[in-house]
C-alpha positions in Angstrom: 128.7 108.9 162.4 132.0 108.7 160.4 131.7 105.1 159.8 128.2 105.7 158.8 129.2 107.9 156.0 132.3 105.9 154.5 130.3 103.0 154.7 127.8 103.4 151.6 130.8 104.8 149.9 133.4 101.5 149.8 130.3 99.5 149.5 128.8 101.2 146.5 131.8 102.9 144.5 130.9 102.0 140.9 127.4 103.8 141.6 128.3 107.1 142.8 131.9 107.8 141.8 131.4 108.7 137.8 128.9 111.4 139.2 130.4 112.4 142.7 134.2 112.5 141.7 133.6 113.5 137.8 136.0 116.7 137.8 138.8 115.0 139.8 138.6 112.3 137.2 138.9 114.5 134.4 141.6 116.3 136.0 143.7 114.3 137.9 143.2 110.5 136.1 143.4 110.5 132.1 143.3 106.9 131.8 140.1 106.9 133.4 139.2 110.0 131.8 139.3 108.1 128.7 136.9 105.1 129.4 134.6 107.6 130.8 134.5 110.0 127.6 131.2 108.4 126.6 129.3 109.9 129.4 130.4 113.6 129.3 128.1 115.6 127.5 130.2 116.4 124.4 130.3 112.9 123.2 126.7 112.5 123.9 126.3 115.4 121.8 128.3 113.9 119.0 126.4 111.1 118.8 123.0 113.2 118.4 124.3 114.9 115.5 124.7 111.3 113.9 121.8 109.9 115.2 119.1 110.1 112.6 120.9 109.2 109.5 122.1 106.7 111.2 118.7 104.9 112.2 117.7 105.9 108.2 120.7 104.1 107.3 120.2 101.1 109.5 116.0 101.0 109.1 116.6 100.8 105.2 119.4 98.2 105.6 116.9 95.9 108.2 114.1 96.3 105.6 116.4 94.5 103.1 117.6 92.0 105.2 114.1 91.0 106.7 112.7 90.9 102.9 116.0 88.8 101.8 115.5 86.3 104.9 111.6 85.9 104.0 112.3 84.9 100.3 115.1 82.5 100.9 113.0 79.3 100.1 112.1 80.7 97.1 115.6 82.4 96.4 117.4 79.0 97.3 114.9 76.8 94.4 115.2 79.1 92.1 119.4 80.0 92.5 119.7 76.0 92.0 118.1 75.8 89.0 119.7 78.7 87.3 123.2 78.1 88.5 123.1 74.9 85.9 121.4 77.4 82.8 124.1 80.2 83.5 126.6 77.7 83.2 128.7 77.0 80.2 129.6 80.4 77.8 127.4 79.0 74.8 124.1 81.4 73.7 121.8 79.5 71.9 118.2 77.9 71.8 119.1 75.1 74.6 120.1 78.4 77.2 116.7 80.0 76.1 114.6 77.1 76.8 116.3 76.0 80.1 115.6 79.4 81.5 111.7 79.5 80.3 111.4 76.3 82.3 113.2 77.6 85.7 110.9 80.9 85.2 107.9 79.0 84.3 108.5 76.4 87.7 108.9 79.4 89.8 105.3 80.4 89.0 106.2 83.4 87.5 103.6 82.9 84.9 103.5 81.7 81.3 102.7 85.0 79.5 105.1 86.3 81.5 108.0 84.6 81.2 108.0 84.4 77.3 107.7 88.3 77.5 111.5 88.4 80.1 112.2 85.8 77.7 111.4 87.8 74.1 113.1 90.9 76.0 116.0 89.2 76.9 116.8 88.2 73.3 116.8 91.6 71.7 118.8 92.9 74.8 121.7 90.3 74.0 121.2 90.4 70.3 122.0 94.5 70.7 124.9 94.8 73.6 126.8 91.7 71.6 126.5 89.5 74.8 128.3 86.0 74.3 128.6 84.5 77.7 126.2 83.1 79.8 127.3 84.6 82.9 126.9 88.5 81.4 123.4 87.5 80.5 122.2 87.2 84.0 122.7 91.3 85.0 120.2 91.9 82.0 117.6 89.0 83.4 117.2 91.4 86.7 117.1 94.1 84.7 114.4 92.9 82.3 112.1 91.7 85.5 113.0 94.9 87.2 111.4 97.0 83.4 108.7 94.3 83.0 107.4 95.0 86.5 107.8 99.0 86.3 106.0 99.6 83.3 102.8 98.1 84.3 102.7 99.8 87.2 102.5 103.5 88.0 102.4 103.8 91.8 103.2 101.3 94.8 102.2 103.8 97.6 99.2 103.5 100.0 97.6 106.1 99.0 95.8 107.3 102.3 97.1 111.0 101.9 95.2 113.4 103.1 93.0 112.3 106.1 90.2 111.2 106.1 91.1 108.0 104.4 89.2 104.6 104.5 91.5 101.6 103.7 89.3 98.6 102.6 90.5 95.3 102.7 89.4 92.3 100.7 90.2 88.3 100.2 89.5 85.3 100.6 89.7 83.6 104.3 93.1 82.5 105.3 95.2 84.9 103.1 95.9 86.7 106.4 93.8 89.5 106.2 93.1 90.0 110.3 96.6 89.6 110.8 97.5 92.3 108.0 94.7 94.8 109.6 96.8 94.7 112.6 100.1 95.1 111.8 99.0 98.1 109.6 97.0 99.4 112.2 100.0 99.1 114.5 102.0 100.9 112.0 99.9 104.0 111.8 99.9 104.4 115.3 103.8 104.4 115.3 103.4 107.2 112.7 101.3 109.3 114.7 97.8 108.5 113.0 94.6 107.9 114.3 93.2 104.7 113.1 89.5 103.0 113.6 88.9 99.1 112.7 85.3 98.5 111.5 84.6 94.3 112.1 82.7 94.1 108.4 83.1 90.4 108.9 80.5 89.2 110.4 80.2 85.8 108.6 83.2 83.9 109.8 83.3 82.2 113.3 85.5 84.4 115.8 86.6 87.0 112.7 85.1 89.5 115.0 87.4 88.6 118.3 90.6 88.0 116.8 89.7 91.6 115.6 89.7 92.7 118.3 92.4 91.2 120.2 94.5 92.7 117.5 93.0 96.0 118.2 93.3 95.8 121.6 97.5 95.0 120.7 97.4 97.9 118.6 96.1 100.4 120.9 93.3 101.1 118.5 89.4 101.3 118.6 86.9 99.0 116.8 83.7 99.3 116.3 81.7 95.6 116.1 78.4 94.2 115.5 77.0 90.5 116.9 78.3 87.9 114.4 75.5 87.5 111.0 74.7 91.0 111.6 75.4 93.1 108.4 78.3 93.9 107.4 77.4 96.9 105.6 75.7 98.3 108.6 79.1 97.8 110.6 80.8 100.0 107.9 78.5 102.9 107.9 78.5 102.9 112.1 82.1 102.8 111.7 82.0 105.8 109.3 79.5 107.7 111.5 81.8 107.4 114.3 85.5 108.4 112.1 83.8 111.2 111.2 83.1 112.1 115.1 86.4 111.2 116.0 87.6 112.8 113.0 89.8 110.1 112.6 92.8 109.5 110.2 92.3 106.6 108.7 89.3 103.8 109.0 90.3 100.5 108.0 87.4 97.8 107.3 87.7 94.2 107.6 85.2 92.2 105.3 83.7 88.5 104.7 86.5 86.3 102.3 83.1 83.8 101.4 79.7 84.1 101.2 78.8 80.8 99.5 79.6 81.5 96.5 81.5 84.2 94.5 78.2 86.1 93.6 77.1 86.4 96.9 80.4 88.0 98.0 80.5 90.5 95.3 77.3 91.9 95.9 78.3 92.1 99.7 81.7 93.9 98.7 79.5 96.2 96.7 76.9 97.0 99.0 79.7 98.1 101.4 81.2 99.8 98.1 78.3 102.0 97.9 77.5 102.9 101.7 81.0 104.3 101.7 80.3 105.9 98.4 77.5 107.7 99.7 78.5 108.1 103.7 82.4 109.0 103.0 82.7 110.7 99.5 85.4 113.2 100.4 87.3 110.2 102.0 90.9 109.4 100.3 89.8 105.5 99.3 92.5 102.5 99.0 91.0 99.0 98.1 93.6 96.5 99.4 93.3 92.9 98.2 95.6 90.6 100.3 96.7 87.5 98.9 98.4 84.3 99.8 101.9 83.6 98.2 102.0 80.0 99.2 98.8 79.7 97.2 101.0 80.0 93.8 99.2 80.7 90.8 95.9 80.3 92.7 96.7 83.8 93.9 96.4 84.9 90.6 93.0 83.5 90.0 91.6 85.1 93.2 93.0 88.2 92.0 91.5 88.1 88.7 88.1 87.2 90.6 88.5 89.9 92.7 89.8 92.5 89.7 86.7 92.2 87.7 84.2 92.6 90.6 85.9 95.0 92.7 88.4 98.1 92.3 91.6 96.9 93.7 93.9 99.6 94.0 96.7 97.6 95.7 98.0 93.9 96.6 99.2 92.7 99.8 101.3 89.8 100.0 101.5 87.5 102.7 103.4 84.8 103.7 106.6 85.2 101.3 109.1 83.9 104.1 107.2 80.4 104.2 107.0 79.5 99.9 109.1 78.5 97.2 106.0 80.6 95.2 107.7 84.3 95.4 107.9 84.7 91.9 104.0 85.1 91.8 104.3 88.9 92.7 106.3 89.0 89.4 103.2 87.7 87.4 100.6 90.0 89.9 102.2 92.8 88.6 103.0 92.3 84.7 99.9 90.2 83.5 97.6 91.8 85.7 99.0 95.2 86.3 98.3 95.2 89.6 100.5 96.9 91.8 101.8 94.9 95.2 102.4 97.9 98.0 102.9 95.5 100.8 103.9 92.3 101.5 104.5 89.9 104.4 107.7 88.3 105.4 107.7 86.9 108.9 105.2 87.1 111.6 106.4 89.9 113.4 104.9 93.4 113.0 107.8 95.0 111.7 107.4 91.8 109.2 104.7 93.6 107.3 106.6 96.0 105.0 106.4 98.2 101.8 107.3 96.6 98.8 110.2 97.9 96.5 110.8 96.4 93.1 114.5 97.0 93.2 114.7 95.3 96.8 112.5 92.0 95.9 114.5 91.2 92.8 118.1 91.6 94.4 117.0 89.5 97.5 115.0 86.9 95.0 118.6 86.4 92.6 
């Protein structure tokens, strides 16, 4: 019986001696005492007190590094070509021109550019700036202004519940993938969510749908493929309202043929939730494709003038050279970009800050 008992004991020391022989450790050893501090419940309350600020701390910091990894293609074409125009200490018409054609190749726009440009002028003009290197602060700074004052707000707005988040585009921008991760997203906040499958046109739109769903842990609500889409939204508005759901997030056709057709799909959906969902908080999300360039400002125009877009999603950014585009998204069409796409991950998917994007893009 005695052998019995030592037995487990030599056997399995490391397992049971920091809870069986805790006091005589504290009391008797202090230079085990000392590698065991860790465990004893002050220090775990220590590092409670610490805890959240710290995850604040390190959330912000991993949203900046994602967002600075996912833009270093277009970062590392862009740093190339103004390392040889910030050369030099020389201020004239040769600097000004060299820097319109790195801004202009970045596809930051044309009407753009000679606006930073026309702004960055007067700016050195005024502070008495005479070297090239000083001049670069005041480029940020003048991208950072041009994009601020055309837009006023850069938050989903989806505040209070009930809230329907509709989501336009054109196919392959990455709008399935986008439902998901958000959908994902509000379930890590504590929301409920509800997909409605409002695209019924394109071959297996509907499944990928819901195999994202299904990931998310959320509930969809789907029709047989042609079926219409507008019927889809108003079953899927029928049942929030049951389920008195937080937010209700509608997938919906990127083609139908031809642009006309597509409109008048967008707006027949427009108007069911108009008249099913009025006290509904309503965000119209167009997603976009950044390696698309300046074809991602035509769709948006297309889609500005036919629909009310309240907000740009951005996909894509860690696989372009084409970043600068959300420059030109925002001061020549003053649309604001609230989210954008930097890696394939969920966590990936994140809210845009002005301040962020231009510090990780110089």
């Amino acid at each position: 019986i005695d052998l019995v008992k030592e037995e487990p004991i030599e056997e399995k020391p490391s397992e049971e001696a920091p809870v069986l022989e805790e006091k005589q450790i504290n009391q008797e050893t202090p230079v085990l005492e000392e590698k065991k501090a860790p465990e004893e419940p002050k220090a775990k309350e220590e590092v409670k007190i610490e805890e959240k600020p710290k995850e604040v701390k390190e959330e912000k910091s991993s949203f900046f590094k994602r967002m600075f990894s996912g833009l270093e293609k277009t970062r590392q074409n862009l740093n190339y070509k103004l390392q040889t125009v910030f050369k030099g200490t020389d201020i004239n018409d040769d600097f000004y021109d060299e820097l319109e054609e790195v801004l202009v190749t970045s596809d930051i726009g044309v009407e753009t550019v000679m606006n930073i440009i026309d702004n960055l002028k007067d700016r050195i003009v005024r502070e008495n700036v005479l070297d090239r290197k000083d001049a670069f602060p005041i480029l940020k700074d003048e991208i950072k202004k041009i994009m601020n004052d055309n837009v006023s707000s850069r938050d989903l707005e989806l505040e209070p519940s009930p809230a329907i988040l509709l989501v336009v585009g054109v196919n392959g921008v990455g709008k399935t993938t986008t439902i998901g991760k958000l959908s994902y997203q509000f379930r890590q906040e504590g929301k409920s969510v509800l997909i409605a499958a409002a695209d019924t046109f394109r071959a297996a739109a509907i499944e990928q749908l819901k195999e994202w769903a299904n990931r998310a842990n959320v509930d969809i609500i789907a029709h047989e493929e042609s079926a219409d889409p507008a019927s889809v939204v108003f079953d899927a508005i029928m049942a929030a309202k049951a389920r008195k759901t937080d937010i209700l997030i509608c997938d919906t056709a990127g083609r139908l043929h031809n642009k006309q057709n597509l409109m008048n799909e967008l707006n027949k959906i427009k108007r069911v939730i108009d008249r099913e969902f009025p006290n509904a908080v309503k965000e119209n999300l167009l997603v976009l494709d950044a390696t698309t360039g300046q074809n991602a400002i035509i769709q948006a125009k297309s889609f500005k003038e036919t629909s009310d877009i309240t907000g740009v999603c951005v996909t894509k950014l860690d696989g372009t050279a084409k970043g600068g585009v959300i420059i030109a998204l925002e001061s020549e069409l003053h649309l604001p970009v609230k989210i954008i796409g930097v890696g394939e991950k969920i966590e990936d998917l994140q809210a845009f800050n002005v301040d962020d994007f231009v510090e990780a893009l110089f």
